[in-house]
N, C-alpha and C positions, 0 to 999 in steps of 0.2 A: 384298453384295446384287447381285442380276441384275435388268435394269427389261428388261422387253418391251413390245413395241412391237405394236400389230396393229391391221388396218384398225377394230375394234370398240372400240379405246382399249387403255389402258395397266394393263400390273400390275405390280407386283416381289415378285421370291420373296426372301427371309434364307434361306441356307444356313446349316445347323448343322456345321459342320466338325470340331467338336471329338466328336459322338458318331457322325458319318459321314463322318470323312475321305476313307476311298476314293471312295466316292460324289458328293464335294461337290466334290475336285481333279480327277475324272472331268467332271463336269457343268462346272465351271468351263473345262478345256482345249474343251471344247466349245464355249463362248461364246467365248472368246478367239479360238478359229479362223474365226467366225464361222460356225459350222456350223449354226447354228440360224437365218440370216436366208432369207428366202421360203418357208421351211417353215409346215405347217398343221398344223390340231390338226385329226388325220383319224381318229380315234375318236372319237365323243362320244356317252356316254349320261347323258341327264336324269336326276339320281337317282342317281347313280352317280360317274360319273367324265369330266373331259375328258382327250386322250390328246392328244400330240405328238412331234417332235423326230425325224422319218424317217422323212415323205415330203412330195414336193413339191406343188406345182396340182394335177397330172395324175396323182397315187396311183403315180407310179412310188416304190423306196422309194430313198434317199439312202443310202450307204452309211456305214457307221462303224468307229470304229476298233473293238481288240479287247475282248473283254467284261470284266468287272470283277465281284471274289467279292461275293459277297452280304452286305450289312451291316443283313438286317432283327430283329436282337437288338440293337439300339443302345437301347431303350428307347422310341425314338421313334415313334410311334402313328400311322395314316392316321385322322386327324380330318378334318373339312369343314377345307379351305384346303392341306391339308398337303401337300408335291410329293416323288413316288415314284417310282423305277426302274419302268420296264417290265421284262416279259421273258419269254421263253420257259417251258415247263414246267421247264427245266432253270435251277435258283437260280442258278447262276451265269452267268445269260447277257444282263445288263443290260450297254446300249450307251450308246445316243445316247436314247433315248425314256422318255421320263418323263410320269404324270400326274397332276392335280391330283382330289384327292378333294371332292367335290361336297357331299358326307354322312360323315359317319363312316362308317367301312367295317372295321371291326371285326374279319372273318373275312378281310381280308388283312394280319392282323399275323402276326409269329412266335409260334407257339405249340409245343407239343407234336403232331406229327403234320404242322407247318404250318411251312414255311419262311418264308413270308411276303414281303409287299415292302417293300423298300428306302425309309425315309422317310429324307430330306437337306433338307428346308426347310420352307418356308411361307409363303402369300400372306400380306405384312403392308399391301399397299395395293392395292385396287384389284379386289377379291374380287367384285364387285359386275360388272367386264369379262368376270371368268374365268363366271359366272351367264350374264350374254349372250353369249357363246362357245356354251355346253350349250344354249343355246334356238334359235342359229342355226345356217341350212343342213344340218340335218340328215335322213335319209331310213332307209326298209329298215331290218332287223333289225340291221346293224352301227351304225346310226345314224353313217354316214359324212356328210361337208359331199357337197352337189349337185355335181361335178366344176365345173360351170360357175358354180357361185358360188364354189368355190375358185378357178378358173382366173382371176378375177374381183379374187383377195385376199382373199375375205372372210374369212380369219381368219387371214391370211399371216403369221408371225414376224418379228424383229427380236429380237434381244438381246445387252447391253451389261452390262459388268460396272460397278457405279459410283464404281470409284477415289477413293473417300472418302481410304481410306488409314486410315480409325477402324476399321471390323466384317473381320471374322475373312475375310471374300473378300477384303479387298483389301490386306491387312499379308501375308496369304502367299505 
């Protein structure tokens, strides 16, 4: 499990490792380097989806390592809470960014015709932060945070793996 931290309160995602490994040792190296701390969630649309994990306050973007294949035939579905690879038009080009499905989102699963995106977790506490995220500081048709409310932290990252040493993050 990953618990984030942000000026709006706390959530943690459960990584599913065993139907998205790549995905999930990706997302985990990410935390561990601390790559996600001061980072904002600089997508966000109501209805849709919150987005994260590269860029900082000021929208410059934070670089990342290299991309990782695409694991959206895992079974695993973007339902409301569920946490997904970002990416390029090109399937295999998830990094560092990942977003949390706000609503069921249906027509970005794999299908036929449809690559799909990458699900590896799910908000199991705290779904309720990730809601007041989507309602705050948002603007314009990208529905980006106010620079000055990011620059501010309002929706600034932190995340930590939680070394239980029981769930499937932290025995691998």
């Amino acid at each position: 499990m990953v618990r984030f931290e942000t000026s709006l309160g706390s959530f943690t995602i459960e990584l599913d490792a065993a139907k998205a490994p790549v995905t999930a040792q990706n997302f985990l190296a990410y935390v561990d380097d601390g790559f996600f701390d001061g980072l904002i969630f600089h997508r966000v649309i109501p209805g849709f989806m919150v987005q994260g994990g590269g860029m900082l306050p000021d929208m410059s973007q934070k670089s990342g390592k290299a991309p990782i294949k695409l694991e959206a035939s895992s079974g695993l579905k973007n339902l409301r809470g569920t946490v997904a690879m970002a990416r390029t038009n090109n399937p295999h080009s998830a990094t560092s960014q990942f977003f949390i499905n706000l609503v069921d989102n249906d027509f970005l699963n794999a299908g036929p015709g449809n690559d799909g995106y990458a699900v590896f977790g799910k908000v199991v506490e705290g779904l309720d932060i990730v809601d007041r995220i989507a309602k705050h500081h948002h603007r314009g048709a990208w529905k980006k945070p106010d620079p000055q409310a990011a620059a501010a932290g309002a929706t600034a990252l932190a995340a930590v793996r939680c070394r239980c040493s029981r769930c499937c993050c932290c025995v691998s």
